[in-house]
Every structure is written in C-alpha cells, then in structure tokens.
MARGULUM-915352 format. One record per residue (C-alpha): residue number from 1; residue in one letter; x, y, z. Coordinates in nm, 4 decimals. Layout:
N
+-----+---------+----------+----------+----------+
: num : residuo :       c1 :       c2 :       c3 :
+-----+---------+----------+----------+----------+
: NUM :       a :        X :        Y :        Z :
...
+-----+---------+----------+----------+----------+
This chain:
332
+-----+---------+----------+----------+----------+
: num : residuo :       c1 :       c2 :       c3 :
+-----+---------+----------+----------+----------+
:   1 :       x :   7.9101 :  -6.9179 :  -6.8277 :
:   2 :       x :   8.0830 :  -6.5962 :  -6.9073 :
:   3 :       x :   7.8344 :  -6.2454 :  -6.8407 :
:   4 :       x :   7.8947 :  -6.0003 :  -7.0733 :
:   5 :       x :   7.8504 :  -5.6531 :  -6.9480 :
:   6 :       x :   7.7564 :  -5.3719 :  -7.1513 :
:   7 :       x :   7.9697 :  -5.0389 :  -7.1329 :
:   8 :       x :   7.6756 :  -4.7709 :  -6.9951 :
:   9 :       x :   7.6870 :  -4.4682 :  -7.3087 :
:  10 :       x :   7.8739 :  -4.2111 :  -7.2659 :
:  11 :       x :   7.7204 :  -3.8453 :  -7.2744 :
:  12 :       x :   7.9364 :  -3.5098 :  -7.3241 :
:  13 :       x :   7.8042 :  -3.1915 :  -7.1806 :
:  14 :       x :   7.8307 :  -2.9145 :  -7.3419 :
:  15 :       x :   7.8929 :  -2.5869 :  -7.1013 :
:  16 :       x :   7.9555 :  -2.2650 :  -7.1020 :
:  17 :       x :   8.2228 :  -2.3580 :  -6.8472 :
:  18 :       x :   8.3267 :  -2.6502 :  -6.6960 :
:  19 :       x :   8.2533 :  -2.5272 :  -6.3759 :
:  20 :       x :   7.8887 :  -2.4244 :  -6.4684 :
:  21 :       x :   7.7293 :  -2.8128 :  -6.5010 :
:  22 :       x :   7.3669 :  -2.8636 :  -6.5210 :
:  23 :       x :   7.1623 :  -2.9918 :  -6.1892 :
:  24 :       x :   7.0483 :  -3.3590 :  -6.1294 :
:  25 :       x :   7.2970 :  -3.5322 :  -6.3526 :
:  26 :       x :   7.3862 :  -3.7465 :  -6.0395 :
:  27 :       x :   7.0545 :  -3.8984 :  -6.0660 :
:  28 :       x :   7.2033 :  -4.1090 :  -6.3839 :
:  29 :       x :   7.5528 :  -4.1287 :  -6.2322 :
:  30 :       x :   7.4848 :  -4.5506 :  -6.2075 :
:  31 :       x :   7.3522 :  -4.5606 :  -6.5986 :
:  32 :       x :   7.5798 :  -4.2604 :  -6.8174 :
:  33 :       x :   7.9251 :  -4.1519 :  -6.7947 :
:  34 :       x :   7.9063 :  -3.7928 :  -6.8316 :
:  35 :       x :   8.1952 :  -3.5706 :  -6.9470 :
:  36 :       x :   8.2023 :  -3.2205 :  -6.8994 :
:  37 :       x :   8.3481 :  -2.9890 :  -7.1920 :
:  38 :       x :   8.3784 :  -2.6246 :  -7.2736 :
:  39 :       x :   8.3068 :  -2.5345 :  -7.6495 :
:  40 :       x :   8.7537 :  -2.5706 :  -7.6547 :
:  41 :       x :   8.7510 :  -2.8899 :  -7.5081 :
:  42 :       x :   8.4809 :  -3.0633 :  -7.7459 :
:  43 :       x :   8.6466 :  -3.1619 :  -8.0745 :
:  44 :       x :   8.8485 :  -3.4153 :  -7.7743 :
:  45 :       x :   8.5551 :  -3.5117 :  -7.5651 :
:  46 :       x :   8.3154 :  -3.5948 :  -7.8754 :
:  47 :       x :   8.4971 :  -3.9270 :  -7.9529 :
:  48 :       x :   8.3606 :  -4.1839 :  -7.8069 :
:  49 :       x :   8.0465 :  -4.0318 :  -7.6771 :
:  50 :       x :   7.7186 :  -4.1795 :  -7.7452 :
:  51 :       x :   7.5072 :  -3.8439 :  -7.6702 :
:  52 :       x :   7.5838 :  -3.5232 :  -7.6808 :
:  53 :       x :   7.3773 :  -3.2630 :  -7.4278 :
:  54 :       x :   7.3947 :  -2.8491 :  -7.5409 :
:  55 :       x :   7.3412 :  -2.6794 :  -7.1935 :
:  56 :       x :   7.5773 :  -2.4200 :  -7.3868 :
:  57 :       x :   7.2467 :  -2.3977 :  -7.5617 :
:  58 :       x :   7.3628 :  -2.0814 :  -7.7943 :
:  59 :       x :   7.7075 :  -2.2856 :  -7.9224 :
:  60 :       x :   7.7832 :  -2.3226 :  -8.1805 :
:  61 :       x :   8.0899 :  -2.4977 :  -8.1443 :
:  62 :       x :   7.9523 :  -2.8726 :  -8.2474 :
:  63 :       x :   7.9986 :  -2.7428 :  -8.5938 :
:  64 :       x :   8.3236 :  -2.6787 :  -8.6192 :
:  65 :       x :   8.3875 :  -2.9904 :  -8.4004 :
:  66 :       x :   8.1337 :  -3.2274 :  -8.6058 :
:  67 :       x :   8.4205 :  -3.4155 :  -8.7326 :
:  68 :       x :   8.5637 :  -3.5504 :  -8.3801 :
:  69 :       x :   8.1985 :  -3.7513 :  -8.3446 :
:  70 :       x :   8.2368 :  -4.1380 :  -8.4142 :
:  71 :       x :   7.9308 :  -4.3097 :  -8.2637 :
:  72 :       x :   7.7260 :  -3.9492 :  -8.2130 :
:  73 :       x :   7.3354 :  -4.1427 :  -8.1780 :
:  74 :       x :   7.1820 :  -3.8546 :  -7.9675 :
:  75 :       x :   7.1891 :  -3.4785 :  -7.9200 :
:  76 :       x :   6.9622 :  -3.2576 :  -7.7241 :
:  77 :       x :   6.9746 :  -2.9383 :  -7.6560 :
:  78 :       x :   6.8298 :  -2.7103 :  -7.3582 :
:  79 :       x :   6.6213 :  -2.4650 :  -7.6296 :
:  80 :       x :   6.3286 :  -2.4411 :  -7.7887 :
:  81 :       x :   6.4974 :  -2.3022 :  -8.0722 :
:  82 :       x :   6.7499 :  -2.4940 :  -8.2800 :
:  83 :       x :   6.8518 :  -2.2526 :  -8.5307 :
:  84 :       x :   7.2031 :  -2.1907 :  -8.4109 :
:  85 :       x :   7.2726 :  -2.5574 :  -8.3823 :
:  86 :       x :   7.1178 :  -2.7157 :  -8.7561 :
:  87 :       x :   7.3879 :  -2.7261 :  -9.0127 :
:  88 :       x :   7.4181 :  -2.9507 :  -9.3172 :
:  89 :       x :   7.6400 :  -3.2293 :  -9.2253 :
:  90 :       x :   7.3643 :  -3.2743 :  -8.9209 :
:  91 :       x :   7.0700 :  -3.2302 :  -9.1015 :
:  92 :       x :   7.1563 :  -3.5441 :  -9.3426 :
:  93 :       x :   7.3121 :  -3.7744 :  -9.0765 :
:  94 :       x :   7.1200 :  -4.0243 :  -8.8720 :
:  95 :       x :   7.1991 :  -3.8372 :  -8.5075 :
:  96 :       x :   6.8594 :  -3.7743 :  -8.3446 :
:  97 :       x :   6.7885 :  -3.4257 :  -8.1932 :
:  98 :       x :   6.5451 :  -3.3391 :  -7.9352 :
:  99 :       x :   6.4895 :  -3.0153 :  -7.7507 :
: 100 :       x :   6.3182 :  -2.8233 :  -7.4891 :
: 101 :       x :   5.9917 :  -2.8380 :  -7.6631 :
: 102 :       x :   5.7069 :  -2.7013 :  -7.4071 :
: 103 :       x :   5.9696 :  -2.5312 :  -7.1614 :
: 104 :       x :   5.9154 :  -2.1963 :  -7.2387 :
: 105 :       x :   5.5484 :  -2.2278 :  -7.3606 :
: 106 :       x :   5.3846 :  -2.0355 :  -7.0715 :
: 107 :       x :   5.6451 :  -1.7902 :  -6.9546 :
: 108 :       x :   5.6163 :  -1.6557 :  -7.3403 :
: 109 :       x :   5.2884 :  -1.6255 :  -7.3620 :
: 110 :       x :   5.2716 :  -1.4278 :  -7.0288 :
: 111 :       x :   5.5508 :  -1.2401 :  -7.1510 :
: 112 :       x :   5.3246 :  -1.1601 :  -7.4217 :
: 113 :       x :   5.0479 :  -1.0870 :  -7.2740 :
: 114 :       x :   5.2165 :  -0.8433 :  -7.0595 :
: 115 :       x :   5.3624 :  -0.6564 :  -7.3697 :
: 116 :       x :   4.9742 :  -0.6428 :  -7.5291 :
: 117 :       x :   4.8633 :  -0.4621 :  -7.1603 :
: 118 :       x :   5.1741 :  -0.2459 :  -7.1268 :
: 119 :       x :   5.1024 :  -0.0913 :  -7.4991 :
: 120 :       x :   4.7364 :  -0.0799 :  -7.4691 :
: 121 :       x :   4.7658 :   0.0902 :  -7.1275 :
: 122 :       x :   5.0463 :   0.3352 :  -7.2175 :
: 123 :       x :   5.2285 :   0.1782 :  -6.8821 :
: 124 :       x :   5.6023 :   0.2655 :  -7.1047 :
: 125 :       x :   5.4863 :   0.6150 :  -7.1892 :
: 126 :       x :   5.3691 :   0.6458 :  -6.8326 :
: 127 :       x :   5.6831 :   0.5012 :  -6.6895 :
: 128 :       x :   5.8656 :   0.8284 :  -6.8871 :
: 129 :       x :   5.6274 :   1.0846 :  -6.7816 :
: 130 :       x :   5.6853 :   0.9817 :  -6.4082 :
: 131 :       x :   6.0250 :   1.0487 :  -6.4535 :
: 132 :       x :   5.9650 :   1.3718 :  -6.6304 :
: 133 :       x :   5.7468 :   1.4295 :  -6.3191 :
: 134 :       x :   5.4780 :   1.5241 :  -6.5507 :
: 135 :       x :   5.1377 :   1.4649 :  -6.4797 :
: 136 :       x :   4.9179 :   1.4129 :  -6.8211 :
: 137 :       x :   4.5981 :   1.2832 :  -6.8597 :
: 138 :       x :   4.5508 :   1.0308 :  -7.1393 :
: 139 :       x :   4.3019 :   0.7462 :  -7.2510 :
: 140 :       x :   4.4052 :   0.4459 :  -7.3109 :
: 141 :       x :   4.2912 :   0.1497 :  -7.4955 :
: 142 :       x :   4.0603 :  -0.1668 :  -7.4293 :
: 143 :       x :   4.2524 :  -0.4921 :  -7.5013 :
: 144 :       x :   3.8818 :  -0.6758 :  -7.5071 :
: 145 :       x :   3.7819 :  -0.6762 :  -7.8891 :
: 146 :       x :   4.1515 :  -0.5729 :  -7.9703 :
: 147 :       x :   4.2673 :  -0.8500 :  -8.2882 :
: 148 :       x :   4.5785 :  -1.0238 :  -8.2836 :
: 149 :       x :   4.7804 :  -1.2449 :  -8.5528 :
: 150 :       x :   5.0615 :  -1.5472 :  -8.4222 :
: 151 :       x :   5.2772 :  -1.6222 :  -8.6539 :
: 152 :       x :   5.4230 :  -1.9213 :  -8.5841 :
: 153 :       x :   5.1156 :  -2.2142 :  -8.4471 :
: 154 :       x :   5.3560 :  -2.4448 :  -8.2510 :
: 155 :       x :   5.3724 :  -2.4879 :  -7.8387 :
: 156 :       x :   5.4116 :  -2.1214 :  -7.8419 :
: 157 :       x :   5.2229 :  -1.9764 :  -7.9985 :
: 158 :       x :   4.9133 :  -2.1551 :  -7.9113 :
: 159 :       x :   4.9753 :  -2.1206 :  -7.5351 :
: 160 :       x :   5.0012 :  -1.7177 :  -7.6650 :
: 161 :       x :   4.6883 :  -1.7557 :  -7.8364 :
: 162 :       x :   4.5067 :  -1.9219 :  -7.4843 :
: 163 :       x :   4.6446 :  -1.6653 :  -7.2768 :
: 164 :       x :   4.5450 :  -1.3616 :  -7.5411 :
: 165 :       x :   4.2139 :  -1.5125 :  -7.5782 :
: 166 :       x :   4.1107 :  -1.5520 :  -7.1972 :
: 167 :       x :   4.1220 :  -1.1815 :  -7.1927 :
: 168 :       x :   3.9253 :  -1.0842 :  -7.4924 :
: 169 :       x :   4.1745 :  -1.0601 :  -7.7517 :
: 170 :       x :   4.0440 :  -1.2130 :  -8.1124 :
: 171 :       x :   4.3410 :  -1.4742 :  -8.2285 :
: 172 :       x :   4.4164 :  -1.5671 :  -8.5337 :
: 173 :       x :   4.6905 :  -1.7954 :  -8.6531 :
: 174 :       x :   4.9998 :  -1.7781 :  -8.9602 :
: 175 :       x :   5.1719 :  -2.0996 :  -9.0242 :
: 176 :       x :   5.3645 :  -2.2720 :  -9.3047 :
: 177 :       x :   5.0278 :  -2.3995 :  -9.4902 :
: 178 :       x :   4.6608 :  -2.2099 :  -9.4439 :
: 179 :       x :   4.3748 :  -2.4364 :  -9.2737 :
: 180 :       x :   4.0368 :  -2.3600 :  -9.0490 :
: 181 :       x :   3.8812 :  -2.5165 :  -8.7735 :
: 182 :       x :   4.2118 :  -2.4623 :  -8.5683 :
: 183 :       x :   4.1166 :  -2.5271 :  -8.1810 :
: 184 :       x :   4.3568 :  -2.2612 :  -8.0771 :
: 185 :       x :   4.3335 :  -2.0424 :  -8.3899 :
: 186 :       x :   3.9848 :  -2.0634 :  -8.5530 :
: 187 :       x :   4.1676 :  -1.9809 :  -8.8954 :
: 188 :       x :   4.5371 :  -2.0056 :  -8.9806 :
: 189 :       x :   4.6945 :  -1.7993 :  -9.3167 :
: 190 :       x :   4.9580 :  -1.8850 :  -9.4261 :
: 191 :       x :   5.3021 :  -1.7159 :  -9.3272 :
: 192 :       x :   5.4275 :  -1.6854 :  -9.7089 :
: 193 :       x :   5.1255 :  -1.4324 :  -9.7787 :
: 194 :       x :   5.1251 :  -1.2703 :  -9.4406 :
: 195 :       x :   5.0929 :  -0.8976 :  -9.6282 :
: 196 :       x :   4.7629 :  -0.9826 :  -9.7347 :
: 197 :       x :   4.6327 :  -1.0998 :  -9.4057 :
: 198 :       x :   4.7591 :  -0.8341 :  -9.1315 :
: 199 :       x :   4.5610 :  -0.4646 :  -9.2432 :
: 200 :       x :   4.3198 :  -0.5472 :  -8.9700 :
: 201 :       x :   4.5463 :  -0.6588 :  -8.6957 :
: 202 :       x :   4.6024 :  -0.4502 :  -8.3760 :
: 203 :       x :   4.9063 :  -0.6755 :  -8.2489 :
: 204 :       x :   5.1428 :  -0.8738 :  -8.4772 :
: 205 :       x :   5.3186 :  -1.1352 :  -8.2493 :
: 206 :       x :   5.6035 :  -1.3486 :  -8.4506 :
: 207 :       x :   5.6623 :  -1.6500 :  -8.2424 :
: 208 :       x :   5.7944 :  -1.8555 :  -8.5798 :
: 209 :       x :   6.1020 :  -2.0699 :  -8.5777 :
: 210 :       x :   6.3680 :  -1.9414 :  -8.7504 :
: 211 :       x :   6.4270 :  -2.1429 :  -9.0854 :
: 212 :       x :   6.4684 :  -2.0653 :  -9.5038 :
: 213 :       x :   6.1242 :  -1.9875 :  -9.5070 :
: 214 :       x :   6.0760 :  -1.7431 :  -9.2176 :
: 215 :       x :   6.3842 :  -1.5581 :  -9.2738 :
: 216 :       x :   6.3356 :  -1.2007 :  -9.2928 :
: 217 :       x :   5.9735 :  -1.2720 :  -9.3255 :
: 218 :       x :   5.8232 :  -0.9409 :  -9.1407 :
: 219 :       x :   5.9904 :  -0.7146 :  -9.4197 :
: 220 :       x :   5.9088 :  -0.3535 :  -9.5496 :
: 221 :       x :   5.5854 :  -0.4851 :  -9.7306 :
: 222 :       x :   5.4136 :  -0.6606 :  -9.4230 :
: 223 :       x :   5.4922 :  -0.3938 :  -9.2155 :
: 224 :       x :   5.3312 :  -0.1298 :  -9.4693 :
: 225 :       x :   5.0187 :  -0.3308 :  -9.4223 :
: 226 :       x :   4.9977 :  -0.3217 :  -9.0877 :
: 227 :       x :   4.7273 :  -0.0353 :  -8.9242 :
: 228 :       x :   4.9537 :   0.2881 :  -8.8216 :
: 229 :       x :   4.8090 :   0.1808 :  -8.4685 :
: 230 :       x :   4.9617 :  -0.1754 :  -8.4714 :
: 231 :       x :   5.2113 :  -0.2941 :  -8.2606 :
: 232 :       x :   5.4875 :  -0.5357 :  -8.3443 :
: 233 :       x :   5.6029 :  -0.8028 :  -8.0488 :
: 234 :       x :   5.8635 :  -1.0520 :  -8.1437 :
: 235 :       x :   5.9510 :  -1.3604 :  -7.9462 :
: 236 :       x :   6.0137 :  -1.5518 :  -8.2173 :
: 237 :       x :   6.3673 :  -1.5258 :  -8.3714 :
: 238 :       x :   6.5755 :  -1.1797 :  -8.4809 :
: 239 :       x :   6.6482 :  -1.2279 :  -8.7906 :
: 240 :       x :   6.2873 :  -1.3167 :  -8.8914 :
: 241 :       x :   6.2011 :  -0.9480 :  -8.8732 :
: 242 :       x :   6.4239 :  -0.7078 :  -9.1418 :
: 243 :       x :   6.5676 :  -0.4922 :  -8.8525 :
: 244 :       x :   6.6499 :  -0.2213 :  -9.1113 :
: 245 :       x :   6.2432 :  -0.2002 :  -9.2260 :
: 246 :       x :   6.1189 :  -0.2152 :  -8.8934 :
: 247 :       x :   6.3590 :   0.0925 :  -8.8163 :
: 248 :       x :   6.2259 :   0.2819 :  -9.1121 :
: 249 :       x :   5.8122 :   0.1717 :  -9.0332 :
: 250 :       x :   5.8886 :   0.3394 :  -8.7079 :
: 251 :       x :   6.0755 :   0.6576 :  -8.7701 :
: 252 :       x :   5.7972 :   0.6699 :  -9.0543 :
: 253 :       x :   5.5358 :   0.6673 :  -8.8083 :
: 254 :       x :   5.3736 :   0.3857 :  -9.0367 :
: 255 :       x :   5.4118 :   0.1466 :  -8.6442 :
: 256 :       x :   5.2590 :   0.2109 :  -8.2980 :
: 257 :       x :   5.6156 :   0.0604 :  -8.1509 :
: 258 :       x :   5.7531 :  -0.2524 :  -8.0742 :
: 259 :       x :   5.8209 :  -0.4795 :  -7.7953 :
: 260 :       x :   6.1423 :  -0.6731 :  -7.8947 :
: 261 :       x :   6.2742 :  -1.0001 :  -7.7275 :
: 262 :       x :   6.5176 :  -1.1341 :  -7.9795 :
: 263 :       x :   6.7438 :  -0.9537 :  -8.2509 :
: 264 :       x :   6.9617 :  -1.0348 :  -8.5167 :
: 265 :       x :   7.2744 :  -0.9766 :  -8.3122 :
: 266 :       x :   7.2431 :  -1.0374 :  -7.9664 :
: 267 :       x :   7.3596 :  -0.8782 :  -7.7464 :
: 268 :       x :   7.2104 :  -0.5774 :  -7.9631 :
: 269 :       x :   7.4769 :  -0.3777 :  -7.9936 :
: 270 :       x :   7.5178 :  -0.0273 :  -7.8187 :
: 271 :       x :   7.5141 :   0.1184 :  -8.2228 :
: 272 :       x :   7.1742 :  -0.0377 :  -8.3156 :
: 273 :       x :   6.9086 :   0.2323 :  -8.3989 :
: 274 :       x :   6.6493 :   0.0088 :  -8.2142 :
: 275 :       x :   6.7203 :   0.0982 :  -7.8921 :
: 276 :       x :   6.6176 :   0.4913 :  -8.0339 :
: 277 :       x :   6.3206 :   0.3673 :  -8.2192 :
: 278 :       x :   6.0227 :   0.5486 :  -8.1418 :
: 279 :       x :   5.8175 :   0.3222 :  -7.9411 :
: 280 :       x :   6.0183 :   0.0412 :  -7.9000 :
: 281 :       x :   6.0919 :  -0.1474 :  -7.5970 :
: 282 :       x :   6.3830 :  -0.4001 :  -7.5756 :
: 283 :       x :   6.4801 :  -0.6987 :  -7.3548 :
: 284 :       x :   6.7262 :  -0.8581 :  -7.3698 :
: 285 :       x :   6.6291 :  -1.2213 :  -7.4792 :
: 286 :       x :   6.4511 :  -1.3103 :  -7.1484 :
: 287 :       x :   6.0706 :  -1.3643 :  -7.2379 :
: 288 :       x :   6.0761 :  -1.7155 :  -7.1496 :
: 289 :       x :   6.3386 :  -1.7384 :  -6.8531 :
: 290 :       x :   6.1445 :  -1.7518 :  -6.5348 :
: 291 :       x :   6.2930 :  -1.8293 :  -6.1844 :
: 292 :       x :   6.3718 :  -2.1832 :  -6.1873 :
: 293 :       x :   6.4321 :  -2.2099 :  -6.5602 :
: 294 :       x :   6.7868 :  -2.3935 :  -6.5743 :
: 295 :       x :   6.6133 :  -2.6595 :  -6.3253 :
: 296 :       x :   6.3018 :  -2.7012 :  -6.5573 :
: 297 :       x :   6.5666 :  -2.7381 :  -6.8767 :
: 298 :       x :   6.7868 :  -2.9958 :  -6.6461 :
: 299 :       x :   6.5052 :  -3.1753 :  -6.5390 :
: 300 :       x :   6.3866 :  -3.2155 :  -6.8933 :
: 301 :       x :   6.7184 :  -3.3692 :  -7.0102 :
: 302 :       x :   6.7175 :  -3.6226 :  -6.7866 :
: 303 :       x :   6.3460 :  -3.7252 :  -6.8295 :
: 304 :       x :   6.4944 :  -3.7863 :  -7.1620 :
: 305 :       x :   6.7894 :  -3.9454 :  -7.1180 :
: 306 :       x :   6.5964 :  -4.2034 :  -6.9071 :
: 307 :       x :   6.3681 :  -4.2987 :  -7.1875 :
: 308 :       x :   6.7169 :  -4.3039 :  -7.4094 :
: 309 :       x :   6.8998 :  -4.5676 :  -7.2049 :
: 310 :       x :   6.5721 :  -4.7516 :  -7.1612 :
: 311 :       x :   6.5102 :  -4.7898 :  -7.4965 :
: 312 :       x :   6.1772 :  -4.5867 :  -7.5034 :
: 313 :       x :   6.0802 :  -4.3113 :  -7.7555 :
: 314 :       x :   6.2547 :  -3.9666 :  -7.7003 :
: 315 :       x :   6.0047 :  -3.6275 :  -7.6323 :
: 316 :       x :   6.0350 :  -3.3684 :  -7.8283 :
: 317 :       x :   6.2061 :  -3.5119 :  -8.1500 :
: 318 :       x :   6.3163 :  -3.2637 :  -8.4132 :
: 319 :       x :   6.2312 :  -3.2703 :  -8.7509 :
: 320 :       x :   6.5781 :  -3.1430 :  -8.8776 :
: 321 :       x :   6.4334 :  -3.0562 :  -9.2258 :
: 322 :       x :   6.1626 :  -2.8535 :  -9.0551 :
: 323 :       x :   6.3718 :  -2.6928 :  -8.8219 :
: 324 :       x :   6.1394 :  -2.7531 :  -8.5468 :
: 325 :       x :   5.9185 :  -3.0567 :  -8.3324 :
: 326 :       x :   5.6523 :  -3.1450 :  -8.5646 :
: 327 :       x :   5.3344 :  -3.2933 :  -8.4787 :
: 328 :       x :   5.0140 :  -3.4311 :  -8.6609 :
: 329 :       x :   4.7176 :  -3.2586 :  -8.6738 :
: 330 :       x :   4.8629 :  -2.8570 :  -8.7421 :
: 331 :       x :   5.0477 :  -2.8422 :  -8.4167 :
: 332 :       x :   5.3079 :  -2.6213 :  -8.6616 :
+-----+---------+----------+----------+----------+
C-alpha cells in the first residue's frame, strides 16, 4: 500500500523588505512553506501559494499583482484596518480575509483617553507656555460629567467607550444603523445623521472604518454642529474627516482643536495647513503601536494559521462587503 503525502500549503509573506520577516514563523516551519517577498517580488511569489500574509500591512501591491494568484484560499493581514487592501476583484472572489481584529483595541482607547485629559487639562497649551517660560494661571476643565460621541461601535470603539466611561465621561455610540440598550453605548445614532446628534457633545472621537459610507463623513455640516468648545480626536481613518472643513472649523474658531492620529495622506505632508491649525495636535499614526506591537501582530498570525492548516474556523474573518469583522448582536 502506497501513502500518499500531502504537499504542506504554501504561505507568501508580504514585507516591507525581505530582510525585515515577522517573529515566530519557525514555530510552523514543519506544517507551511513560507516565502518571503518584497511588494517587487510578489506578482512571482503569488503562484502557487495557498495564503498570502500582509506584514507590509500598508501595501498595496496585491492589487496590482492580483493576477499572479492561482490557488489564493487565505489572506490576512497584520491591521485592524483593511481599507488599503479591499479592491473589487477581491471583494467578489472566494479568498478569505482575516485581520488583526482586537490588537489595537486597548492601546487606542488609552491613546484616547490621554487626548480627552491632555485637552481638558490644557497639558498642550501648558507644554508651550513652559517653553515661553511664562507662568499663567488658568482653570481647567473636569472630564467627570464631560459627554462624548464614538463613531464607529466595533472592538474600538467600545474598549474607548470602557476606558472613557471608568472616568466619568457620558458615552454615547454612532454606527451604521441606530439601536438602544447598547452594553457599551446605552444609545447608538446612526453615523448617516451624525449632524443632528453631536450639538451637545464635548468630545467627538471617529474610530469608524473607512468604507463608501464613512467617507468624508465628519464634513463642514457636522462640524458646524459641534459646541465651539468641542474637541475633535480621530483614530479612525483620514479620509473620513474632510481635512479642508476641519481646517476652516478651526481657523473659524467654530472647534476647541483637534487631536489627529490618521490623515488623508500620510506621512502628512510638510505643506498641510494642519500642522498650523489652531489647536491641533498631530501624531503620526501611532495611537495603537505600543512596545511589543509587531510581536502581538506575529503572534496573532500564527494563532491563525494554526487553526488554517487544522481545519478549524479562522478569528477575525472579514466581511469584505462591510469592510470590516462583523459580529451579531451590534458589535459594528
């Protein structure tokens, strides 16, 4: 009697650089063939390859190299976000895509939380005064009682609402439909009439996907509708905010300032008015990258890619209409 052996799946990986590999792959050295590509090399590595693994989490190069794939089953990629990596062709195909659902869930919302204390507490204006060497007196404000809206009620944005809430903040929620009895939210609007549910909200915090509908979705009119005192933070995805409106809601004096994560182009370029914007405070795409945070992303993968060659359900599964994970019960 003649065994037949089964060929272990092949994986491509996806880096920035050859050189620059993710951690712990060796721990499914005996089950996957890996093969390291650059973004150049991956129109030749894709034949062949069962799975495809985006630690080049920004590429976009699969696009362009879409045609190359001829057994493609499985992609993930090391993001929460998939908006640079959804296009057409993958949307309709049958290639499953998972993500880094839950990775960055904490580190955001602390993130967060810091940018609510360092506005209420003046700590940026103080930080300038110190190095005016001028001493002035101020009060500042109490973050207990203060109101907050999350747009965007995934992973999150409900960790952002725990965190927010343990310190007094009242959280409410704006998602794709409206509902109440939210556990993390109480009430959630929804995100397509967000004008008509921010004039009493202290701290507007967009944490949404970016997808057709939440495209340029904090415009002129929801910022108009926002208190004078308000204060934007966005964690969410650059282009979901119309750069050009915030810039004019701030100069107008209609916005208490900004604390800005993400942009449309990234990195923001030396030209953008932002980084002159009265009140607004920039980093540079880094809420959610905490010491250990290409380990945690690794790790994730190849919790994953164990359940993959075993046959067992993947985590964090896509919806690739949505744009997003998607769970029952209002998770988004």
């Amino acid at each position: 009697m003649t065994l037949v052996t089964q060929p272990r799946p092949v994986v491509a990986v996806l880096c920035a650089q050859t050189d620059d590999a993710p951690p712990f792959l060796d721990e499914l050295a005996d089950r996957i063939d890996f093969r390291l590509t650059d973004a150049a090399g991956l129109a030749q590595a894709l034949p062949g390859a069962d799975g495809l693994f985006l630690w080049d989490f920004f590429s976009t190069a699969l696009r362009d190299a879409w045609g190359a794939r001829d057994r493609l089953r499985w992609i993930h990629v090391a993001a929460a976000g998939v908006d640079t990596l959804l296009f057409d062709d993958l949307r309709t195909s049958d290639v499953m895509v998972t993500n880094a659902h839950g990775t960055f869930d904490r580190p955001i919302a602390e993130y967060v939380l810091g940018a609510v204390l360092a506005h209420a507490k003046l700590v940026h204006e103080s930080h300038d005064l110190q190095r005016e060497r001028t001493w002035k007196h101020r009060e500042t404000r109490s973050v207990q009682g203060s109101r907050a809206l999350v747009v965007g009620t995934g992973g999150i944005g409900r960790e952002i609402a725990r965190l927010l809430t343990a310190v007094g903040v009242r959280v409410g929620g704006a998602g794709s439909r409206a509902r109440d009895g939210d556990p993390d939210f109480g009430a959630v609007v929804d995100s397509a009439e967000l004008a008509a549910h921010v004039g009493g909200v202290d701290y507007l915090i967009n944490a949404a996907p970016l997808t057709p509908a939440t495209a340029g979705l904090i415009d002129a009119a929801v910022l108009a509708a926002l208190p004078a005192h308000a204060h934007l933070v966005n964690i969410g995805r650059g282009p979901t905010v119309v750069e050009d409106d915030l810039v004019a809601a701030l100069r107008a004096g209609e916005l208490d300032g900004a604390t800005l994560d993400v942009f449309t182009t990234e990195p923001l370029p030396p030209e953008s008015p932002l980084w002159d914007a009265p009140g607004v405070v920039v980093t540079a795409h880094m809420s959610g990258d905490v010491l250990g945070w290409r380990d945690t992303l690794a790790r994730q993968f190849v919790d994953n890619a164990r359940r993959w060659v075993d046959g067992a359900p993947l985590a964090n599964v896509v919806d690739k209409e949505r744009g997003y994970v998607h769970k029952e019960g209002g998770v988004r």
